[in-house]
C-alpha positions in Angstrom: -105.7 -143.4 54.8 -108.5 -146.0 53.9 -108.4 -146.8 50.4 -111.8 -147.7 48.8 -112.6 -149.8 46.1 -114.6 -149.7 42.8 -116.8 -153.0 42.2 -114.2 -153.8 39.3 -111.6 -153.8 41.6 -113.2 -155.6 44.1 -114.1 -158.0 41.5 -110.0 -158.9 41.0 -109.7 -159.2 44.6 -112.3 -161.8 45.0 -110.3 -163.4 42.3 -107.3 -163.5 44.2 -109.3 -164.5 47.3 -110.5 -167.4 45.5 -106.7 -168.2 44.1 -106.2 -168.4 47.9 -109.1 -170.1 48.6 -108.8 -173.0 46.3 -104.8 -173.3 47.6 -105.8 -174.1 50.9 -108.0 -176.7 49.4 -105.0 -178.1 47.8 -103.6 -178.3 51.6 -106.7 -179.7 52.8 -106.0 -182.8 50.0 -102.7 -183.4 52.1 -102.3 -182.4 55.6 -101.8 -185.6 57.8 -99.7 -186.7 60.5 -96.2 -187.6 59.2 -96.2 -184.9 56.0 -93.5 -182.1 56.9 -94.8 -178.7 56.4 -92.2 -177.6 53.6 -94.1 -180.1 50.9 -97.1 -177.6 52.0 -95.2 -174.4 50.9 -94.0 -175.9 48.2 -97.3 -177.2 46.6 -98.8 -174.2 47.9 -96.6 -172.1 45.6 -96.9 -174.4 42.6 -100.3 -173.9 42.9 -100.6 -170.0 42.8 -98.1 -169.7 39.9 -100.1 -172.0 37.6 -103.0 -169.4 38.5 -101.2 -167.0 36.5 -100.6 -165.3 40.3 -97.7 -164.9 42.5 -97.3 -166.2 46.1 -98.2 -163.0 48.3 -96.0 -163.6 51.0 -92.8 -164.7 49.6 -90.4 -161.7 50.1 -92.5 -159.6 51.8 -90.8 -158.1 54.6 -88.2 -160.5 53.9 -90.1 -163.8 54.8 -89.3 -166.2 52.7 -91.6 -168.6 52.3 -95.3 -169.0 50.4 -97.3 -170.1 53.6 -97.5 -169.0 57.0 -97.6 -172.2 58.8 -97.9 -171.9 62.6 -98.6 -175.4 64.5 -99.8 -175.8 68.1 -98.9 -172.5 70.7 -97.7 -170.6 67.7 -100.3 -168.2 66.8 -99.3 -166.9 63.4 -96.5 -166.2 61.1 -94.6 -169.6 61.3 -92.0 -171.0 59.3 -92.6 -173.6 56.8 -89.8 -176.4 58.1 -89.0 -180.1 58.0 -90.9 -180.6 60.9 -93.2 -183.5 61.0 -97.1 -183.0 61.6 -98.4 -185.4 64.6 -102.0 -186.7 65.4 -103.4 -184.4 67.6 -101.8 -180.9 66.4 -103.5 -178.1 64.4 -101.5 -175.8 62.4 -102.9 -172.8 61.0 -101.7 -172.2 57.0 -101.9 -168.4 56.4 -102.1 -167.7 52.6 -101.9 -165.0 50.2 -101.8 -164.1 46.5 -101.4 -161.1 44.4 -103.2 -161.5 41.5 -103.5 -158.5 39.2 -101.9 -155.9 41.0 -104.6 -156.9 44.1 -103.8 -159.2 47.3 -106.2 -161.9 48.6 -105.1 -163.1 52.6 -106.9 -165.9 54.2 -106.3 -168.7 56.7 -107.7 -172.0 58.2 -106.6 -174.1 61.0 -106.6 -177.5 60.5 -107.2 -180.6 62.2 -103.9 -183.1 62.2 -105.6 -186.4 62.5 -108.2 -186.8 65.6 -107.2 -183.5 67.9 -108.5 -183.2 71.7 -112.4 -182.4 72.4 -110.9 -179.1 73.6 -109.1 -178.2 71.2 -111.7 -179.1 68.5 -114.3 -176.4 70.3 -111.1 -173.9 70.2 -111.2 -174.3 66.2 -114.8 -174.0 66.3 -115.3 -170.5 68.5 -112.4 -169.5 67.0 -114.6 -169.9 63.3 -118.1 -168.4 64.8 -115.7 -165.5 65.9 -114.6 -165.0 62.4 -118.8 -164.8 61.0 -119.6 -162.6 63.7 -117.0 -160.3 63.4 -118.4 -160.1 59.6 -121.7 -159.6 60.4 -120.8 -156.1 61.9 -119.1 -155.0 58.6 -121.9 -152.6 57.3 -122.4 -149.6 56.6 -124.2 -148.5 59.8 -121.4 -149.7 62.0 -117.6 -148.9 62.7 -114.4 -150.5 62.5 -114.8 -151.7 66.5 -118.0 -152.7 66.4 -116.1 -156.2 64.7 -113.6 -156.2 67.2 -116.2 -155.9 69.8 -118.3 -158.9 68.9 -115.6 -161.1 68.3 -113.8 -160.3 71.8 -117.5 -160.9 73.5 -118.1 -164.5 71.8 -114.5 -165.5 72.6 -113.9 -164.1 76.2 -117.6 -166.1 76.7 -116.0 -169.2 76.6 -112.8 -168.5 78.6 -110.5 -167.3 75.5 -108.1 -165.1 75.0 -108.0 -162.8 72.4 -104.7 -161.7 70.9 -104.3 -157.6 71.3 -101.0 -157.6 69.5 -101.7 -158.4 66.3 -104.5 -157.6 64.1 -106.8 -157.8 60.9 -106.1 -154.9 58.3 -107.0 -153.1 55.2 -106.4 -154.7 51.9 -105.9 -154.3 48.0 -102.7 -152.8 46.1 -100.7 -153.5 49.5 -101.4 -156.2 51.5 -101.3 -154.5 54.5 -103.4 -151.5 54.3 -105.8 -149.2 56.6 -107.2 -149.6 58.5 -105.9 -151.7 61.0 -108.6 -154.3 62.0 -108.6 -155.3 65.8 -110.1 -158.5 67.3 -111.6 -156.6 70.2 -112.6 -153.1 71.2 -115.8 -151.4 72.4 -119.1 -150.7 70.5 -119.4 -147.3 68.4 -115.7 -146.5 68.0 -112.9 -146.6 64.9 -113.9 -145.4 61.5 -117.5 -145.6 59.9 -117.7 -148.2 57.5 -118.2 -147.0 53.9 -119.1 -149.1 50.8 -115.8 -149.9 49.2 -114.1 -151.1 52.2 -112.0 -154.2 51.6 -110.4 -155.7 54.9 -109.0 -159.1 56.3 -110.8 -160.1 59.3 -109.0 -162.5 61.0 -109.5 -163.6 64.7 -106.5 -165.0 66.5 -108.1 -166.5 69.7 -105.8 -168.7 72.2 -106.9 -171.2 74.7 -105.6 -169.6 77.6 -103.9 -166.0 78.0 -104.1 -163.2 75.3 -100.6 -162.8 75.8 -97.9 -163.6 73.0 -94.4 -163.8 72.1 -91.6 -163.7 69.7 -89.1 -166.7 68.6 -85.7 -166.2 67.8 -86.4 -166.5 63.8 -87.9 -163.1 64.4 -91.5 -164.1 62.6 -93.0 -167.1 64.5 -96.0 -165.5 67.5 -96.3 -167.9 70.0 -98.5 -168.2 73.2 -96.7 -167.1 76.3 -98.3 -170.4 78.1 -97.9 -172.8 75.3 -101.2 -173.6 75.0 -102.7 -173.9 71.3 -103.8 -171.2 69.6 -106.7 -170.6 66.5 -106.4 -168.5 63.4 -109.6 -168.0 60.9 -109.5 -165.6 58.2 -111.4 -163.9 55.7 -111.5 -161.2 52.4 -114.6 -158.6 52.9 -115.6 -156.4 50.7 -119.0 -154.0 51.3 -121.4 -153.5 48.9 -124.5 -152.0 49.1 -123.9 -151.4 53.2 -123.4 -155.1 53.5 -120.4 -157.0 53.9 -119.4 -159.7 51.4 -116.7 -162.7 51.9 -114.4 -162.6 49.3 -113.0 -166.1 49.8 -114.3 -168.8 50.9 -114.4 -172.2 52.7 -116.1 -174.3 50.5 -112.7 -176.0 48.2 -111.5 -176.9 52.1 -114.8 -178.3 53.0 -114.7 -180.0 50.3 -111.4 -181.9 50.5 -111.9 -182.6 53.9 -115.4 -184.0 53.4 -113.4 -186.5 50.9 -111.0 -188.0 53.3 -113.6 -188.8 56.1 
C-alpha cells in the first residue's frame, strides 16, 4: 500500500534529505586515495547525530554500519572497512537519516583521485539517468514510465541496468511502496498521485546487468567485475510535479574546493 504524504510531512522529509545531503558533503571534504572507508562511517555518523538525527541505516536489517560504501564492481550495500581508497576507484556512499520519525536515502559516487575517461562518462550517464528518471514523476505518468526512461538513456550507451535491485517508497519506513524499478515499459505500474515520496535511484554497470552476492551477505557486486554507478535521490510530488528532496549542491560544493 502507497503511503501519501501531507506537505507538512513532506516538509520533515526534505529535512532529513538535506541531513543526508549535507553528510555526503562532509564525505566530499575527505574522500582521497589513501583514507580507509571506516573514518567515512565514522564521520558520517558524527555528523547525523549532531543534527539532532539518527544514522538511518545502522541496525536496519542488522547492517551495522552508518554508510553504504561500495567501491569499484560492487554496486551497492558495501561494508564500511579498513580498506584503503586508490587513484582511480569510485566508491558509491549510500546514506540515510531518520529525522523526526521520517527517512531521507540518497547516494553519490565519487571520483577517487583522477579515474579512467570511461569510467568518468559511467558516473556521468549514470547521473543524467537519475534526472531523467525524475522528470517522469508527475502526475500524468506511472511508476514505469521512470524506469523506462532511465533503462533507454543507459542501454543507449551500452549499459547495463541492474533488474535486481531497485528504488522504493519512502517516509515512516525507509523502505516503503512502491517498489521503484530502473527499467520497465511506458504506461505500466501505479499512477502517480500528489503525495508520493520515492527514492529514485539508478544503479547502472559498465558491462552486464547481472549481479551478485559476497559472502558478508550485504555487498552487490557485478558478475564481470567491471565498475558499477549508483545516483540517488528524495522525490516528493506536488502540484503533479516532482520535487528533489535532497540535493547535490553541499557535494558540489566541496568538490569545487579541492580542485
Amino acid at each position: 500500500m502507497i503511503i501519501y504524504k501531507t506537505l507538512a510531512e513532506i516538509e520533515i522529509m526534505r529535512e532529513a534529505a538535506q541531513i543526508v545531503s549535507r553528510t555526503l558533503g562532509k564525505i566530499a571534504e575527505v574522500i582521497e586515495p589513501g583514507i580507509n572507508t571506516l573514518l567515512l562511517d565514522e564521520l558520517a555518523e558524527d555528523y547525523i547525530r549532531s543534527q539532532n538525527a539518527l544514522p538511518g541505516f545502522k541496525g536496519m536489517y542488522g547492517f551495522p554500519h552508518t554508510l553504504c560504501i561500495s567501491v569499484n564492481e560492487q554496486v551497492v550495500h558495501g561494508m564500511p572497512s579498513k580498506r584503503i581508497l586508490e587513484e582511480g576507484d569510485i566508491i558509491s556512499v549510500d546514506c540515510g537519516a531518520l529525522f523526526e520519525g521520517f527517512y531521507g536515502d540518497h547516494a553519490y559516487t565519487f571520483e577517487v583521485g583522477e579515474v579512467k575517461p570511461e569510467v568518468k562518462k559511467l558516473l556521468e550517464v549514470t547521473k543524467e539517468c537519475l534526472y531523467i528518471g525524475i522528470e517522469q514523476c508527475t502526475a500524468t505518468n506511472r511508476i514505469e514510465d521512470i524506469g523506462w526512461a532511465i533503462q533507454q538513456h543507459a542501454e543507449s550507451h551500452g549499459y547495463g541496468v541492474v533488474r535486481d535491485l531497485v528504488g522504493h517508497g519512502l517516509g515512516r519506513s525507509l523502505h516503503e511502496d512502491p517498489q521503484v524499478p530502473n527499467y520497465g515499459r511506458r504506461g505500466r505500474g501505479k499512477k502517480i498521485q500528489n503525495g508520493l515520496t520515492i527514492a529514485i535511484e539508478p544503479m547502472i554497470n559498465m558491462g552486464t546487468e547481472r549481479v551478485a552476492q559476497l559472502d558478508d551477505k550485504w555487498t552487490i557486486v557485478t558478475e564481470d567485475n567491471l565498475p558499477s554507478a549508483h545516483f540517488e535521490h528524495d522525490v516528493a510530488v506536488i502540484d503533479g510535479k516532482p520535487v528533489i528532496l535532497s540535493t547535490f549542491d553541499y557535494v558540489d560544493a566541496a568538490l569545487a574546493k579541492r580542485k
